[in-house]
Every structure is written in C-alpha cells, then in structure tokens.
Residue frames as a rotation matrix with the C-alpha (Angstrom) as fourth column:
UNK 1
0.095 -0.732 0.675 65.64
-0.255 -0.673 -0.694 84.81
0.962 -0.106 -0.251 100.52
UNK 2
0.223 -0.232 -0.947 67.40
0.749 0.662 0.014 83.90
0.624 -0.713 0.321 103.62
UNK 3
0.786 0.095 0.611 66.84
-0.180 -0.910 0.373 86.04
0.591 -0.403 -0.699 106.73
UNK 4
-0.289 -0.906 0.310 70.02
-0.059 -0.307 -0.950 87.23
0.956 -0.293 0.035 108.30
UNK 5
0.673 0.343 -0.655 70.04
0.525 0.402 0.750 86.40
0.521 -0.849 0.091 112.27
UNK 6
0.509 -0.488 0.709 71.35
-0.535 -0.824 -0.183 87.55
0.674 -0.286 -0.681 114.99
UNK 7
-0.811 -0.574 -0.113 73.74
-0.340 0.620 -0.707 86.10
0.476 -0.535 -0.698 118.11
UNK 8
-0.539 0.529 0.655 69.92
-0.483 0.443 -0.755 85.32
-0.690 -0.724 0.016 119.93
UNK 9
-0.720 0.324 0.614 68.70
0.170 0.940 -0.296 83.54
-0.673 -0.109 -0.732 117.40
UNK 10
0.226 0.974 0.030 66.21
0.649 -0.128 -0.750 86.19
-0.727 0.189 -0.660 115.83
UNK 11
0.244 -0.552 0.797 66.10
0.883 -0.212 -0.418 88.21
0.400 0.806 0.436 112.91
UNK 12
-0.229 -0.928 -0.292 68.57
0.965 -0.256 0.057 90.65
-0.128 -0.269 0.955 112.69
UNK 13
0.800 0.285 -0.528 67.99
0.342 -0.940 0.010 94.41
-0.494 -0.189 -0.849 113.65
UNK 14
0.471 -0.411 0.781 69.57
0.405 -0.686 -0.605 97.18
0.784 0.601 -0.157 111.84
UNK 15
-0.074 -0.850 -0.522 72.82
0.993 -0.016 -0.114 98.39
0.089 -0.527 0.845 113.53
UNK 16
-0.100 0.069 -0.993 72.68
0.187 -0.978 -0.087 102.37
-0.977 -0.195 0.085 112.59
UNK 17
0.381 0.142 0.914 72.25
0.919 -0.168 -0.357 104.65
0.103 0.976 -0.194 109.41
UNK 18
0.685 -0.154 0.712 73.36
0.012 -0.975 -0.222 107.98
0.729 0.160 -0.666 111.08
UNK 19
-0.216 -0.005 -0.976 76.01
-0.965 -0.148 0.215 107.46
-0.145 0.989 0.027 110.33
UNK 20
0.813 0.430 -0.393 75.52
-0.556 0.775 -0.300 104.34
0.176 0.462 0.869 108.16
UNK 21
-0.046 -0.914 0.403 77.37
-0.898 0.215 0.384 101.57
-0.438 -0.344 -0.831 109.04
UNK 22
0.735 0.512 0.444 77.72
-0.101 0.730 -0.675 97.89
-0.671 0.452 0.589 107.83
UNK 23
-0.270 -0.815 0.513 80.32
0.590 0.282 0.757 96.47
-0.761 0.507 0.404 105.45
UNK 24
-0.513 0.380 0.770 77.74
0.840 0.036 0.542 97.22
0.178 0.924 -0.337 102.50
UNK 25
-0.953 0.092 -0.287 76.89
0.054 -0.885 -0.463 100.25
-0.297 -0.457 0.839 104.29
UNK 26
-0.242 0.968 -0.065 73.47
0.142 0.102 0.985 98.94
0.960 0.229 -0.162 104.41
UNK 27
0.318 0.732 0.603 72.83
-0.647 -0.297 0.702 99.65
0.693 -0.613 0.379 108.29
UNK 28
0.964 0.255 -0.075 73.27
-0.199 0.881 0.430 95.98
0.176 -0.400 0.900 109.18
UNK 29
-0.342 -0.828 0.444 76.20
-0.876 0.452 0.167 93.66
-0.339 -0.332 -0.880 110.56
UNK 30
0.999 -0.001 0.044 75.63
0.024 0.842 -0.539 90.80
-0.037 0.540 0.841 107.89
UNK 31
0.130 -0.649 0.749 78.24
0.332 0.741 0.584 88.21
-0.934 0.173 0.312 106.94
UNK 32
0.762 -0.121 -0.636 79.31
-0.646 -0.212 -0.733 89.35
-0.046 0.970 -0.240 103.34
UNK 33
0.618 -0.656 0.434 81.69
0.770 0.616 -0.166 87.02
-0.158 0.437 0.886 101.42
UNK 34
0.314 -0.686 0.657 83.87
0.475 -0.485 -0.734 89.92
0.822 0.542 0.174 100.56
UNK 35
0.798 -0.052 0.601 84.08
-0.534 -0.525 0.663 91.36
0.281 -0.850 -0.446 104.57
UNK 36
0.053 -0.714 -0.698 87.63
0.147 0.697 -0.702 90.27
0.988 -0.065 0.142 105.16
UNK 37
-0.366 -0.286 0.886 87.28
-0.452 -0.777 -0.438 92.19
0.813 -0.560 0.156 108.20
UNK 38
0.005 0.872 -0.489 83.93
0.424 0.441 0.791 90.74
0.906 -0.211 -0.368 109.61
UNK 39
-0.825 0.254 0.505 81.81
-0.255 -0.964 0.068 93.54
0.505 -0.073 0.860 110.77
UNK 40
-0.286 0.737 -0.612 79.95
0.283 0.675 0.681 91.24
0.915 0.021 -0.402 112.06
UNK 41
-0.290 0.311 -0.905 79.21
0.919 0.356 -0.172 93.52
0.268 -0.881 -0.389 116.14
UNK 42
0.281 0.568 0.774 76.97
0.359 -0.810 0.465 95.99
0.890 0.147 -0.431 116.46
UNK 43
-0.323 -0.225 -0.919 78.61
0.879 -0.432 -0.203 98.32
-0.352 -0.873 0.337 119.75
UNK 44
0.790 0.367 0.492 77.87
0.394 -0.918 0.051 101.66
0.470 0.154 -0.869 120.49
UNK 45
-0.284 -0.957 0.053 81.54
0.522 -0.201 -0.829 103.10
0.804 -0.208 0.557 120.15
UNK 46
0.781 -0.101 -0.616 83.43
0.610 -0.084 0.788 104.59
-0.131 -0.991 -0.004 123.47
UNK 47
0.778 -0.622 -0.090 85.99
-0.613 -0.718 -0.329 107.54
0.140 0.311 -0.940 123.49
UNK 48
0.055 -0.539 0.840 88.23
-0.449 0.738 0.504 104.61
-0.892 -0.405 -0.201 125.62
UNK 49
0.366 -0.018 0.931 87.46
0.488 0.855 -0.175 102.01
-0.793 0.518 0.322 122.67
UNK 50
0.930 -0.181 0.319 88.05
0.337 0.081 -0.938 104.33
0.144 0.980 0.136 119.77
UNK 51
0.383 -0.919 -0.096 91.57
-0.916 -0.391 0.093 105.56
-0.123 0.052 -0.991 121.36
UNK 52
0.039 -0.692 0.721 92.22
-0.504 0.609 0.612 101.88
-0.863 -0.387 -0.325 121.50
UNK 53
0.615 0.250 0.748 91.45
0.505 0.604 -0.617 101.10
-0.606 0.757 0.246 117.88
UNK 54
0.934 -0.335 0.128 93.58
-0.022 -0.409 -0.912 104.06
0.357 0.849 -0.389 116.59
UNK 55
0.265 -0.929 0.258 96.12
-0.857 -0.104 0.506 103.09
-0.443 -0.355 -0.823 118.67
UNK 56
-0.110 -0.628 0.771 96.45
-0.105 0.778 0.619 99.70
-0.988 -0.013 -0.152 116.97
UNK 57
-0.814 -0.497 0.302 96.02
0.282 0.116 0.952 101.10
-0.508 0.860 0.046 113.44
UNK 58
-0.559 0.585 0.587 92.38
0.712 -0.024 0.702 101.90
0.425 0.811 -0.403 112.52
UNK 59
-0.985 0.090 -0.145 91.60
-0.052 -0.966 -0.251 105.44
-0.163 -0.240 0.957 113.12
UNK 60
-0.222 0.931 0.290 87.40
0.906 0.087 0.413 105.51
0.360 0.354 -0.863 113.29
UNK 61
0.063 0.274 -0.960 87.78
0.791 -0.599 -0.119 109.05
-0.608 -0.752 -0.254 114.48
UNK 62
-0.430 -0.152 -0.890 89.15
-0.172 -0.954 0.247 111.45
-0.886 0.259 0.384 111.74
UNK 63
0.547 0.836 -0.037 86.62
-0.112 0.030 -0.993 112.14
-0.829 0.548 0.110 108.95
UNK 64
-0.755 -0.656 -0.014 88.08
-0.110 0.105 0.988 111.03
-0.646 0.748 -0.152 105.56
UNK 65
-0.882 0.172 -0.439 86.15
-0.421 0.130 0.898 110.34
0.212 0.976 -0.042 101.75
UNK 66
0.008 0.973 -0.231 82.30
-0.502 0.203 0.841 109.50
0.865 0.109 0.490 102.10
UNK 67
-0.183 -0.439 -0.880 83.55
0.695 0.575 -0.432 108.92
0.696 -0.690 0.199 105.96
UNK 68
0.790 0.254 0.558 82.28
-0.125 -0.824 0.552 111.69
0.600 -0.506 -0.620 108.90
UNK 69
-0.424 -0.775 0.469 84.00
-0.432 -0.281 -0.857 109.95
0.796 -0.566 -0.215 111.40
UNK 70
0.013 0.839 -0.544 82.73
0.469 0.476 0.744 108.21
0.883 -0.265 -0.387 114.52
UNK 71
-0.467 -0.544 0.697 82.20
-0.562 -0.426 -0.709 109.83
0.683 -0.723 -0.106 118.13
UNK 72
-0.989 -0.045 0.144 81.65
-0.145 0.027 -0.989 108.79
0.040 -0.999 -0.033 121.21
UNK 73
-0.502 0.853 0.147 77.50
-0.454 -0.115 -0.883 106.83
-0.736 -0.510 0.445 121.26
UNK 74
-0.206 -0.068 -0.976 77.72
-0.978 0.003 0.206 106.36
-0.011 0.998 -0.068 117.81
UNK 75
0.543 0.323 0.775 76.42
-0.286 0.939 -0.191 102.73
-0.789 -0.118 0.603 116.67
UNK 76
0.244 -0.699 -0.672 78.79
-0.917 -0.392 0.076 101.21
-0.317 0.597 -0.737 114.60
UNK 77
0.903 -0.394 0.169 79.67
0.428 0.860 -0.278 97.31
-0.036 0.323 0.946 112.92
UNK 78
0.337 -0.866 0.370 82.71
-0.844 -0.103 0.526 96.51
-0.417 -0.490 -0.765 114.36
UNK 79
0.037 -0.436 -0.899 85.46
-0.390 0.822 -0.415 93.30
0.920 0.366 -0.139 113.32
UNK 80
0.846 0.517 0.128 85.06
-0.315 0.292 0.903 91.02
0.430 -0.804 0.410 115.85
UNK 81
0.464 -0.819 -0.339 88.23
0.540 0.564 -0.625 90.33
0.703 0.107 0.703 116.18
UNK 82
-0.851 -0.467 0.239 89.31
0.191 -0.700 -0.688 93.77
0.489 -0.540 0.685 117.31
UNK 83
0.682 0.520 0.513 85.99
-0.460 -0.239 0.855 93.85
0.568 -0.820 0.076 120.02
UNK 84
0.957 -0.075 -0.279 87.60
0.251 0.690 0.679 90.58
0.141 -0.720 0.679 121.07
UNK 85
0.015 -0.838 -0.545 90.52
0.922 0.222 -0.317 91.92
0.386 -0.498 0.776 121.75
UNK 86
-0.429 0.015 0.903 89.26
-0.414 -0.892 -0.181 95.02
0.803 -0.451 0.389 122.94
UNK 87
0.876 0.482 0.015 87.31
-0.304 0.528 0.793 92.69
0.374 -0.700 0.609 125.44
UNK 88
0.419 -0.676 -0.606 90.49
0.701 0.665 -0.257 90.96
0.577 -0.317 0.753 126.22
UNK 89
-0.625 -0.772 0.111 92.25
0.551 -0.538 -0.638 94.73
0.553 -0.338 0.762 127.34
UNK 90
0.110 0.572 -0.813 89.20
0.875 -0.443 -0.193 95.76
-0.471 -0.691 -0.549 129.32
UNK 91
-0.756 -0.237 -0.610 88.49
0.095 -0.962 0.255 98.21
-0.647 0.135 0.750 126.31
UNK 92
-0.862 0.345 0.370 85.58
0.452 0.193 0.871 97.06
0.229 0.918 -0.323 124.59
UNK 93
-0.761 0.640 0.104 82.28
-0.648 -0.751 -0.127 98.77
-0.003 -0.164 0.986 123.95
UNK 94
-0.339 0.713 0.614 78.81
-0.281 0.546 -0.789 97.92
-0.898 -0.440 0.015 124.88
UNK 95
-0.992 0.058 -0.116 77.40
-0.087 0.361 0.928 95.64
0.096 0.931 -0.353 122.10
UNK 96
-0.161 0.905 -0.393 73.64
-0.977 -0.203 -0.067 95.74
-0.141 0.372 0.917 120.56
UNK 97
-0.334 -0.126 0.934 72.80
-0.128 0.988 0.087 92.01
-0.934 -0.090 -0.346 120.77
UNK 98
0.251 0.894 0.370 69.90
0.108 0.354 -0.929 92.34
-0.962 0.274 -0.008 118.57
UNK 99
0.906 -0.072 -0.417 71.87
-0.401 -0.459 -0.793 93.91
-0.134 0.886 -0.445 115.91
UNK 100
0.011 -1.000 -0.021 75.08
-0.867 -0.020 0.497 91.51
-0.498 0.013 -0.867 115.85
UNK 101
0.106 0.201 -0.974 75.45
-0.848 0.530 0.018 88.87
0.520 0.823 0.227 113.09
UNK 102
0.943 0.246 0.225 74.72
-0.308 0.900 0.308 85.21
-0.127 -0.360 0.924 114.30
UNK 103
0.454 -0.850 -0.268 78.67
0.437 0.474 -0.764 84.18
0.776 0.230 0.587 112.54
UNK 104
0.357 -0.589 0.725 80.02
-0.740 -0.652 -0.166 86.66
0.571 -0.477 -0.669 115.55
UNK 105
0.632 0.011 0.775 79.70
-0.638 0.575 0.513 83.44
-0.439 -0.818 0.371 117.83
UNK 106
0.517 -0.843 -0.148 82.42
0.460 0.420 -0.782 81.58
0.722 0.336 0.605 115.67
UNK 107
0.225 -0.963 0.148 84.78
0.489 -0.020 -0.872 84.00
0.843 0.268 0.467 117.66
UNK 108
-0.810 -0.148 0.568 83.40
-0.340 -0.671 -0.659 85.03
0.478 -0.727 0.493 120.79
UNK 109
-0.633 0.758 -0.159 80.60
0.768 0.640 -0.008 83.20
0.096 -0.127 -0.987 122.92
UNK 110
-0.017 0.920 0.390 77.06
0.243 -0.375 0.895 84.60
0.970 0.110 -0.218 123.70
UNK 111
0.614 0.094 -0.784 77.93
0.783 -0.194 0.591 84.84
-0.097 -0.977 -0.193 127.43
UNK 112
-0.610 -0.775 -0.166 81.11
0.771 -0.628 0.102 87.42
-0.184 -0.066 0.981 126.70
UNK 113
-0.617 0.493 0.613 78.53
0.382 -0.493 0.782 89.34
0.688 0.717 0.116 124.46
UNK 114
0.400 0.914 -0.073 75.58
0.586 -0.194 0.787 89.52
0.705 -0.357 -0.613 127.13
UNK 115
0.261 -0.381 -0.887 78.02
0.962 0.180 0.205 91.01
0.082 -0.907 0.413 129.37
UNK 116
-0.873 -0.399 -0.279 78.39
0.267 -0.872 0.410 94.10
-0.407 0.284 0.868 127.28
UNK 117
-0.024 0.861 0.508 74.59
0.799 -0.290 0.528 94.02
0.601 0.419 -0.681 125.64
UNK 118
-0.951 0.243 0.192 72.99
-0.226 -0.968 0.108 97.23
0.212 0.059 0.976 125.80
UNK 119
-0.141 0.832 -0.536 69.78
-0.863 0.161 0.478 95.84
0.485 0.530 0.696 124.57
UNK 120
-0.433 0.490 -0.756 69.10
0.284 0.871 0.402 92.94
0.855 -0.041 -0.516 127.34
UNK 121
-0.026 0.495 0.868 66.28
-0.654 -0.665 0.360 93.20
0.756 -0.559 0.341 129.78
C-alpha cells in the first residue's frame, strides 16, 4: 500500500473528523480518481473565505443531508482551485501544510502555500 504524502514531502496528516472532511469523508485530503473537484487543501475555513465561496456558488455554510455546515476555524479539504483563486482575491484561508495532498503542487507552488501554513515553525 502506497502512503499518501503531503506538499512537504511526508506522510500525510489527517485534515479533520469534527466535522469529517475529505472527498471520501475519511478525514484526509487524498487524490481520489473520482474527486472531480480535488480536495486536495487542508485550510482552516474563514468567515471572509466562506462568504467568498458562497458567493461564487458553493455554499459550505448552510447545513443540508449528512452535512452540519462549516463555521468559522473549522478544518476543512478544500478544491484547490477555488483556494487558488481565493489566494488570487486576497480571500484565502490559512492552509495545514501537513495535511494537504502532495498533487496540490500541480496547481499552486509550495512557496504560495507556506505563506498561509498554520502548521510551520
């Protein structure tokens, strides 16, 4: 079995469980063949970031079907896309290096990331 990495290199840390996040709503930001989305950055949402995700279509705020809802602190696997363009509008949230899938760097570098880590000393 092939351990799952992160953007430094090591294995990958578990994003959150409360609530549970992850494509496979295992915890984790893994690559999944079926993740058209790619969930692939572990942030700890912002009231700022989630007004700027339901403003462009994906509500992570109002509780729906085996869904609470996210608030404000919450850890959450994000689409990297929509960090990177929250990053682009000065709206993105701080990101969990340890917990962000190694494929994130296809679409964002490891310097943009460290700029928002949480989790570097």
């Amino acid at each position: 079995m092939t351990v799952a990495r992160n953007v430094l290199g090591e294995p990958l840390e578990t994003c959150g469980v409360d609530p549970l996040t992850g494509f496979a709503r295992d915890g984790c930001c893994v690559a999944h063949p079926d993740d058209g989305g790619l969930h692939l950055v572990c942030a700890r949402v912002t009231s700022e970031f989630l007004r700027f995700s339901r403003e462009r279509g994906n509500d992570l705020v109002t509780p729906r079907a085996g869904f609470s809802g996210l608030r404000p602190g919450d850890r959450w696997c994000l689409c990297v896309e929509r960090w990177r363009e929250a990053m682009i509008a000065g709206k993105a949230p701080r990101v969990v290096l340890g917990a962000t899938h190694e494929s994130a760097l296809r679409y964002v570098t490891l310097d943009q990331l460290k700029r928002y880590a949480v989790d570097l000393s």
